[in-house]
N, C-alpha and C positions, 0 to 999 in steps of 0.2 A: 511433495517435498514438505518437511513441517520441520519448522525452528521451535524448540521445547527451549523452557528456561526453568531451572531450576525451582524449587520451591522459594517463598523466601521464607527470612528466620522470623520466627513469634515476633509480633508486633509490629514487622516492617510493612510498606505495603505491599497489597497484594497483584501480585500483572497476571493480567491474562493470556493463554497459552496464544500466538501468532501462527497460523496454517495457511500457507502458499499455495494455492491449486496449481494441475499443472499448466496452466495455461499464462501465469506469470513470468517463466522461461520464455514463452514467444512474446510476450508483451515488452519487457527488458530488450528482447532481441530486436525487436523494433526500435523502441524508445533508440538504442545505440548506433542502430543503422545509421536512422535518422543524424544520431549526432554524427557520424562518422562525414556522413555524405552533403552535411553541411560544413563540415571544417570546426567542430566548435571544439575551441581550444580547453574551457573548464568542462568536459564529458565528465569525467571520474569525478570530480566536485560536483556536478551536477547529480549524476548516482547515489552518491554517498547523501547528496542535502533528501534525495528521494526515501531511501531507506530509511534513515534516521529520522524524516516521519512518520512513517510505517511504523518504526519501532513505537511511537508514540502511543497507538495503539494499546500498546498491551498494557498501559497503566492508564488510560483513557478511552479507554470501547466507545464510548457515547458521540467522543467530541466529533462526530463526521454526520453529516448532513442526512437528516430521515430521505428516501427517494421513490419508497413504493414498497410493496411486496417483502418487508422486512430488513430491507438493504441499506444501507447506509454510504454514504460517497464522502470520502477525507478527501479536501483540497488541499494540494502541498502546493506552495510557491502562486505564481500570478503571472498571467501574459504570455507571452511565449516563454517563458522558464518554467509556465506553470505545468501541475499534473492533479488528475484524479483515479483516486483509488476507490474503489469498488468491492465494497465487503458484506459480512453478516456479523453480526455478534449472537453469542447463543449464550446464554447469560447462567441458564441450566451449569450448562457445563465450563462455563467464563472461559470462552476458545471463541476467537476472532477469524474469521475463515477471508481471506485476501482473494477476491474472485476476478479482479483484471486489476491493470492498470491505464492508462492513455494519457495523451497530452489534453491540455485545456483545450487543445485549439482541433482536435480530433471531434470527427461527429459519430456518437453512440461508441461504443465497444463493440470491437470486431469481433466477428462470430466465430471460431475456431471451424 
């Protein structure tokens, strides 16, 4: 699944293209379970605060944390509201590649 955005116009700044693997689908589908099967009343606000820094991304490739092997880990939120996101940036091609996501309080990224 790959989210494209537009070019922008002369001068504006520049984002980098966002690309979803597929394994962000079962990672979501988790993430939601989760929420369901706790009761938590902000699920969808909680979502939406996830995404929207993901979006971040693509006008900040760098801002997530060096982890090894090229990857990079973006912390959105803290504590148990917290998550990590698990990416690449390929700077070549200035395309951000989304390779998991998980809670703070998860250990490692699950193996598909």
């Amino acid at each position: 699944m790959c989210r494209c955005r537009p070019p922008s116009p002369s001068g504006a700044e520049r984002l980098a293209q966002l690309f979803f693997s597929e394994r962000i689908d079962a990672d979501l589908r988790r993430i939601i379970d989760h929420l369901r099967e706790h009761a938590s009343t902000d699920g969808a606000d909680r979502l939406a605060g996830l995404i929207g820094a993901i979006d971040v991304l693509a006008a900040n490739p760098l801002i997530g944390r060096p982890c090894g092997d090229g990857l990079r880990e973006l912390v959105i939120g803290r504590g148990m509201r917290g998550y990590l996101a698990l990416y690449h940036y390929d700077e070549r091609i200035d395309l951000v590649r989304i390779l998991a996501i998980r809670s703070q309080r998860e250990s490692g990224y699950p193996i598909p």
